[in-house]
N, C-alpha and C positions, 0 to 999 in steps of 0.2 A: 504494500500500500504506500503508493508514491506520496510524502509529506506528510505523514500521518503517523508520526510517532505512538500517539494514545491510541489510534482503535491497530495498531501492529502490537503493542506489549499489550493493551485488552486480550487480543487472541492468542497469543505468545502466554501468556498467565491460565487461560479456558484450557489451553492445550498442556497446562502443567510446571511450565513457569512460574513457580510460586514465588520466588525471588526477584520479579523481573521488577526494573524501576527505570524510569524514565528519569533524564537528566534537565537541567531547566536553568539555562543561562541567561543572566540578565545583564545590563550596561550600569547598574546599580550595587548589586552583591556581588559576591562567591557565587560558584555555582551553587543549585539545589540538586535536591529528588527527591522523585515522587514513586514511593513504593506501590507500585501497582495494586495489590491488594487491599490498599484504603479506600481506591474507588468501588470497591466489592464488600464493603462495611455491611453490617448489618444494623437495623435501629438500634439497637443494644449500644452498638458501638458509636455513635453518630453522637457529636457534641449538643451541648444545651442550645446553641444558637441555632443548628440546622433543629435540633427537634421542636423548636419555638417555632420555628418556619413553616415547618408540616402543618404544624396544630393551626397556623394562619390562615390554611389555603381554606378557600372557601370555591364554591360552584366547579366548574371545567376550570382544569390546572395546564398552560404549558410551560413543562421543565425543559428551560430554556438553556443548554450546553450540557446535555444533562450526562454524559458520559457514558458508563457502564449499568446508568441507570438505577443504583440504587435509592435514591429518593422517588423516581416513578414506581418502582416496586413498591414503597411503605405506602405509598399513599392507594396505589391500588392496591392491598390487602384492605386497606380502610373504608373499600368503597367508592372514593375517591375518583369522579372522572375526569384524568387525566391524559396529555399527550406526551411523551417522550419528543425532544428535538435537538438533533447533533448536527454539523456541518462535516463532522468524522464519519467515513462508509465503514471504516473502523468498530464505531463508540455502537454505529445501528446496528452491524451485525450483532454484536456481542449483546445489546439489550434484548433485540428480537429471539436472539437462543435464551436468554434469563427469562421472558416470558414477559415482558412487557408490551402490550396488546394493543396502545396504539404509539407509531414511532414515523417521526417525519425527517428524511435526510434533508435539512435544508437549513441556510443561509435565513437567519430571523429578520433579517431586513428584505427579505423575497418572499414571504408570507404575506398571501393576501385575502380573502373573503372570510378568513376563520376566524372567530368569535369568542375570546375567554374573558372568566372571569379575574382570574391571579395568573401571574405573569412570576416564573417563579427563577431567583437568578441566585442559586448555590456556591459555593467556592470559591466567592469575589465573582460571581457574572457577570456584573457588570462590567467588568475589565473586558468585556467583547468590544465594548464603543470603542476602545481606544485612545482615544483623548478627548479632551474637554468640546470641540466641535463633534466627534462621535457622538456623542452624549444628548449634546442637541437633536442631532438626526434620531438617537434610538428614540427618545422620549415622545417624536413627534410623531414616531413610529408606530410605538404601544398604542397610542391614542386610538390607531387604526384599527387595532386587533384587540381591544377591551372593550367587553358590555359597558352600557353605563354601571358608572361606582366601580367599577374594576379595578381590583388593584396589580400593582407591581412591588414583591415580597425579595429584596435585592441584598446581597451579603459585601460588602467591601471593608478597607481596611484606609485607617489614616495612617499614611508612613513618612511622618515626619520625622516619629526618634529616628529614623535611619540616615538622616544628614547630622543628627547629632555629633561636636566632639567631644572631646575626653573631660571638658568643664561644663557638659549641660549645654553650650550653646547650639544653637541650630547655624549651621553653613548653607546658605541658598546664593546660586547663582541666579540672579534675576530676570537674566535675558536668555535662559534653557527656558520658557513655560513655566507651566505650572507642573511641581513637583510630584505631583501622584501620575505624571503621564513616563511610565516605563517603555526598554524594549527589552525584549523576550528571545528566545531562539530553544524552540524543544526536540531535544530527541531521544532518538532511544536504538540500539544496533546503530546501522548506517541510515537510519531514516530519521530526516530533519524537517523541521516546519519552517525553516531559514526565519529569519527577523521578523518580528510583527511587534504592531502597538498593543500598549496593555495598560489600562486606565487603575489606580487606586483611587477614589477619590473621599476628602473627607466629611461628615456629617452635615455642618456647616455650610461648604461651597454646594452638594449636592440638594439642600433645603433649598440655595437660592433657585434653583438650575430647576425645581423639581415646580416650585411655586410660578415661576417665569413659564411652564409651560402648561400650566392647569392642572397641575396635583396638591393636592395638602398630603403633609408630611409626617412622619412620626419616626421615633427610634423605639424600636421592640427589645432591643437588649445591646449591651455593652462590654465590650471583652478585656483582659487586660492587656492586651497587646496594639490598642486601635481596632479591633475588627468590631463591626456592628451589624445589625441585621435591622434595616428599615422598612418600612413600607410609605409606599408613594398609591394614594386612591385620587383615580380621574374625580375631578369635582362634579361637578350637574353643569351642566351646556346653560 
């Protein structure tokens, strides 16, 4: 699977690879990784934040990057009508052999007539827009594909301490952007996703961004690391 690190260690791990982890370089850190088998979690195992998220969804759910699918799984055991959506040929197969019932291989800016209620965005999802103009475009986006009152259930991170130096102060070069706009490059064996944008953004600028577009805001919970899990509900027209 050409550039598709995650749905290649997805099947690489189905096929027995229990080991297998995906590498995840940025222009920010050290490299990461991402041990395959976290995206195969089960509720049990899943943080208070994702499981704060579950208990959120209300009406038709699309789990929007949804990977391997383990949050379209919990929430279908629940009842739950939900759509699985990857842009990975990868993340679909492997959810479609896990048994997740409905799965759409596609680009969530290329969704068009389909109709949800929560808009559900996992593992920092929103880091799909990319940057601060991404952002714009997805918001204007959702609009299209939420009933009225629909919301958007989104997990990000403020990554400020990470310009910190060694006396607490914060280091910003001011003519880089704004500092939650990362780039990325994942892979895993010899298959790489090469450079892309990846949006952190924090509580604060995302309330302005969110209200500027026809949502009221909320934070559902607060981690100690900056990560938070918000919700953005379209207003009444």
């Amino acid at each position: 699977m050409k550039n598709d690190p995650i749905g290649t260690a997805l099947a690489d791990y189905m096929q027995g690879a229990k080991d297998a982890e995906v590498v995840v370089a940025s222009n920010l850190a050290e490299n990461d990784v991402i041990p395959v088998h976290y995206l195969f979690r089960s509720v049990k195992e899943m943080p208070e934040l994702e499981l704060l998220a579950l208990e959120a969804c209300k009406g038709s759910v699309l789990d929007i990057g949804a990977g391997a699918g383990s949050h379209s799984l919990a929430l279908q055991e629940r009842g739950q009508e939900v759509t699985a959506l990857d842009i990975s040929a990868g993340a679909v197969a492997a959810m479609q052999q896990r048994g997740v019932k409905q799965v759409l291989h596609q680009d969530v800016l290329a969704l068009k007539e389909q109709q949800y209620d929560t808009l559900l965005m996992l593992m920092n999802g929103i880091g799909i827009a990319g940057n601060l103009v991404g952002l714009e475009r997805f918001l204007e986006h959702a609009k299209t594909i939420l009933n009225p009152r629909g919301q958007i259930l989104l997990e990000s991170s403020d990554i400020l301490y990470m310009y910190e130096d060694e006396d607490g102060g914060v280091l910003l070069d001011l003519n880089a952007g704004y500092y939650g706009e990362v780039k990325y490059n994942m892979h895993y064996k010899t298959v790489e996703t090469g450079w892309f944008d990846w949006l952190f953004i924090d509580p604060a600028i995302l309330e302005d961004y969110a209200i500027q577009h026809g949502f009221a805001f909320e934070v559902l919970y607060e981690g100690g690391y900056g990560e938070y899990l918000a919700r953005l509900v379209l207003a009444e027209a």
